[in-house]
C-alpha positions as CSV (number, residue, x, y, z in Angstrom):
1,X,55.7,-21.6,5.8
2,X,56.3,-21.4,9.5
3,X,54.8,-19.1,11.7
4,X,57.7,-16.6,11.5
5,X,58.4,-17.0,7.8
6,X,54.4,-15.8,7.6
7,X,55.3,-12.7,9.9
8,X,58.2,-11.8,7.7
9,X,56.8,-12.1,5.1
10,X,53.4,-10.1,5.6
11,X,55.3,-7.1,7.3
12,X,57.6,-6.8,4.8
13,X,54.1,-7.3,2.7
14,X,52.4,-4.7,4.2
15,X,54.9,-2.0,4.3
16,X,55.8,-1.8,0.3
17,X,51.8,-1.9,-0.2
18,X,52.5,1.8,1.8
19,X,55.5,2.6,-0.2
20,X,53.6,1.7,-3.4
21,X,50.4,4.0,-2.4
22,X,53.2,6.9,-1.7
23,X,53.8,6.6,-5.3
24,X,50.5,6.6,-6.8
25,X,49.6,2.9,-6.8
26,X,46.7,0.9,-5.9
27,X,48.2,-1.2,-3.4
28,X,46.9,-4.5,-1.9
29,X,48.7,-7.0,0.6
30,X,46.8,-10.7,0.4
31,X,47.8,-12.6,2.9
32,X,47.9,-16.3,0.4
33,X,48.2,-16.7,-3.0
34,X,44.4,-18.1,-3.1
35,X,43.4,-14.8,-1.9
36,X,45.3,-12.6,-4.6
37,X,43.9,-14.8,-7.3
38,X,40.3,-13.8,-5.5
39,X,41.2,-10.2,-5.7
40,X,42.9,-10.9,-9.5
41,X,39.3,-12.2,-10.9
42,X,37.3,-9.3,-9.0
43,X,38.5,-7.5,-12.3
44,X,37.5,-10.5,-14.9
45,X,34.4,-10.2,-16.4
46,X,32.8,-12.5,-19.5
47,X,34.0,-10.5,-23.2
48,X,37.2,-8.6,-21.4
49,X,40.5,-9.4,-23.5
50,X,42.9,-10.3,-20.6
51,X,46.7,-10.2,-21.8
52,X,49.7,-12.0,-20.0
53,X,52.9,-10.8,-19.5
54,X,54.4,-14.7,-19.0
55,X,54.7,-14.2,-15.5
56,X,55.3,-17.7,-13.6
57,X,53.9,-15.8,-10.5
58,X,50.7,-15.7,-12.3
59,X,50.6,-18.4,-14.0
60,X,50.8,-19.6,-10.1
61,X,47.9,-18.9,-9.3
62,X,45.4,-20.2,-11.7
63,X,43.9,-17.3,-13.1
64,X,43.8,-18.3,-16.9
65,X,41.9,-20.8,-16.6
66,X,39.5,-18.9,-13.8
67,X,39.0,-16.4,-16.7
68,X,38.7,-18.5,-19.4
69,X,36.0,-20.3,-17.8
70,X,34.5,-16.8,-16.9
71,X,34.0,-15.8,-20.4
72,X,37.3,-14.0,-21.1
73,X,38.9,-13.8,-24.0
74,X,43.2,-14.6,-23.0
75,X,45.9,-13.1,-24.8
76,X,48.2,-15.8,-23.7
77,X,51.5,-15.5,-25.9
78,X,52.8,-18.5,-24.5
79,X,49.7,-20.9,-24.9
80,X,50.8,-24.1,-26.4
81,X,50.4,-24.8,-29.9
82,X,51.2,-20.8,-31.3
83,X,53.0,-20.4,-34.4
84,X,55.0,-17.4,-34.3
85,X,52.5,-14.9,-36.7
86,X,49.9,-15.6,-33.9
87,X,52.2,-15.4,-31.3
88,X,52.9,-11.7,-32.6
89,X,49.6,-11.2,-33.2
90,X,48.9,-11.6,-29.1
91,X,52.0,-9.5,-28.8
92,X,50.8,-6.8,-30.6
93,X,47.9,-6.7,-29.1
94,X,48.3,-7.1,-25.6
95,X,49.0,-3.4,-25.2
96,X,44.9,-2.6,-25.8
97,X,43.5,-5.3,-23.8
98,X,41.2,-4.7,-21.4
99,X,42.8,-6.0,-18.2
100,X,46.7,-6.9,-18.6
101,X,48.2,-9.0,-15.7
102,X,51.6,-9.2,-15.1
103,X,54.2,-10.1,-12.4
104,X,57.6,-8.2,-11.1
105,X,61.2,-9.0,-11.0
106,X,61.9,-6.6,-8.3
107,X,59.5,-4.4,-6.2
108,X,62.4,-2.2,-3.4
109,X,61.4,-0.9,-0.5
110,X,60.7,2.7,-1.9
111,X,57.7,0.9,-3.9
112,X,59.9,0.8,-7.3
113,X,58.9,-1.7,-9.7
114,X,61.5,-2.6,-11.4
115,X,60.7,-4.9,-14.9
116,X,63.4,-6.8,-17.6
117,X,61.6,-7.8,-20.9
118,X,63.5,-9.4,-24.2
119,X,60.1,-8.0,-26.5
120,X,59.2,-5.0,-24.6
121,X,55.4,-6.7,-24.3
122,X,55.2,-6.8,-20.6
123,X,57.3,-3.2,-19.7
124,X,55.0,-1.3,-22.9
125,X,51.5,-2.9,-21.1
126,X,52.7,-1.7,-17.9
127,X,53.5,1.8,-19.1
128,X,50.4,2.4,-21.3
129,X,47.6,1.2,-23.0
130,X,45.5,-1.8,-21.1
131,X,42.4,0.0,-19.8
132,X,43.3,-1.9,-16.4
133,X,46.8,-3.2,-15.0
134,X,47.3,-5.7,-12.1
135,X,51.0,-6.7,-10.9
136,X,51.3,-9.4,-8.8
137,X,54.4,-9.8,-6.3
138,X,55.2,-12.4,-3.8
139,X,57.2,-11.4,-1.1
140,X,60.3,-12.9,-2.1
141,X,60.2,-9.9,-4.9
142,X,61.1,-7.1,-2.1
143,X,64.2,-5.7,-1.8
144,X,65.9,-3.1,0.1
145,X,66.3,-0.7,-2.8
146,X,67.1,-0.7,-6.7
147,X,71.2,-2.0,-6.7
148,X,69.6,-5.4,-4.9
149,X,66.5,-5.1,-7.4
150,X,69.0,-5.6,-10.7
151,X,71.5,-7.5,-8.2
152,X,67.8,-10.4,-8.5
153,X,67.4,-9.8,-12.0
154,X,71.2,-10.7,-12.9
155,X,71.4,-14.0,-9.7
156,X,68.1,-15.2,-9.4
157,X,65.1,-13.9,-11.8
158,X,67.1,-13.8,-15.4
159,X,69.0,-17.4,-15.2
160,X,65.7,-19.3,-14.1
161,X,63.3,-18.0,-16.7
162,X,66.3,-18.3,-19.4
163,X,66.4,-22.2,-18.0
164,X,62.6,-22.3,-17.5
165,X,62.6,-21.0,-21.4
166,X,65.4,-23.6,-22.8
167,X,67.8,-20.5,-24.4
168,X,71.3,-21.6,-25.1
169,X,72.5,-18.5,-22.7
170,X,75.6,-18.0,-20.3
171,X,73.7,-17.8,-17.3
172,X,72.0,-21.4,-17.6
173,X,75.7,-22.8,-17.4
174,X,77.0,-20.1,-14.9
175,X,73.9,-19.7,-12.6
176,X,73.9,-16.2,-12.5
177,X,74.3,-13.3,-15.3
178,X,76.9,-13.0,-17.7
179,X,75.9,-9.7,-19.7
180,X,75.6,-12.1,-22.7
181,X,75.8,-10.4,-26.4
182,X,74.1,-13.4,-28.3
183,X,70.8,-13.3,-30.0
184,X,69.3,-15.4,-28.2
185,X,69.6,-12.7,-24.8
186,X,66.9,-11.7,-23.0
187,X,67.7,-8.9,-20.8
188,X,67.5,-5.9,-23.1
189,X,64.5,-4.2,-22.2
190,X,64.9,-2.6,-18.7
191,X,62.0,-0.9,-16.9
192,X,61.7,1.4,-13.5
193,X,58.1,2.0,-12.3
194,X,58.8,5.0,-9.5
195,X,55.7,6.5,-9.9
196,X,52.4,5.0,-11.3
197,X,52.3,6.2,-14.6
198,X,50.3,8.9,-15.4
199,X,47.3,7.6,-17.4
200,X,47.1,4.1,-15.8
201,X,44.7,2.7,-13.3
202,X,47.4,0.1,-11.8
203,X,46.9,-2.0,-8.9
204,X,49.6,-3.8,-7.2
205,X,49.3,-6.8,-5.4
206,X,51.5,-8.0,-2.9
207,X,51.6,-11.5,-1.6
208,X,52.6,-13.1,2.0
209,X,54.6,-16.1,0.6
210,X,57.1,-16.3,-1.8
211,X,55.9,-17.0,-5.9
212,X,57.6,-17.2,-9.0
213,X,61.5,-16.5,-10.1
């Protein structure tokens, strides 16, 4: 990034972090993606059970195998080599981890997170259960408020995880969401974080450059 790409990027950074607190969130701008995977581990610790919520933002910044080598045990449902029982096995069990991690689709202005799942894994971690939650949001997540948030989902976030994921759906052909009906779908689970939810301790972190879909 250029000097005024950085700019933009950490005041628009900086002011959701204030929108978030507003709403009850522990909210953190990092300025690089090295220094939000700094702040990510400050919450690893050898034994914890760490779940993912298959977040390419996270997966961008190296964190599994941080913890793994820390002494973490990973709930990692998309680890190569799963067969589906132990896949659903992670699933299921994400929701009582320890620490769950987790990226955004859409984070507005007003310090809404807004979430779309196929399973309900990611959006049932975030809502309750994991004893500690961290979301992690580049900047290229904000947006002015919730019709742009699902406007990202359906044009940007939904068609390059569905192409990232190989699914025979609409949106890989058309480049942008169709409201498919087949089985194979994966927007069917939609989720608004507007306030942190009552029982969690949440963090959100927000990053200066752009990461993930």
């Amino acid at each position: 990034m250029n000097e005024v790409e950085r700019w933009s990027c950490g005041t628009r950074g900086e002011k959701v972090c204030e929108a978030l607190a507003k709403n009850g969130f522990d909210a953190v701008f990092a300025a690089t993606r090295e220094e939000a995977a700094d702040l990510v581990m400050k919450y690893v610790a050898p034994g914890k059970t760490i779940g993912f919520g298959g977040s390419m933002t996270v997966a961008g910044l190296g964190v599994r195998e941080r913890a793994a080598a820390a002494g973490a045990t990973l709930l990692d449902h998309n680890a190569p080599g799963l067969g589906p029982e132990e896949k659903l096995r992670i699933l299921r069990a994400q929701p009582t981890c320890d620490l769950f991690i987790s990226g955004a689709n859409a984070i507005t202005r007003d310090g809404f997170i807004l979430n779309v799942d196929a399973n309900g894994n990611r959006v049932g971690a975030l809502s309750f259960g994991p004893s500690k939650v961290v979301v992690v949001a580049g900047a290229n997540k904000i947006v002015a408020d919730l019709e742009e948030a699902f406007a990202r989902v359906e044009e940007i976030a939904a068609p390059m995880n569905n192409r990232r994921l190989n699914r025979p759906n609409p949106c890989v052909v058309a480049g942008h969401c169709m409201d498919c009906k087949g089985a194979t779908r994966s927007c069917r689970i939609y989720q608004i974080l507007k306030r942190k939810p009552a029982l969690a301790d949440f963090t959100v972190i927000i990053v200066g450059e752009p990461l993930g879909y």
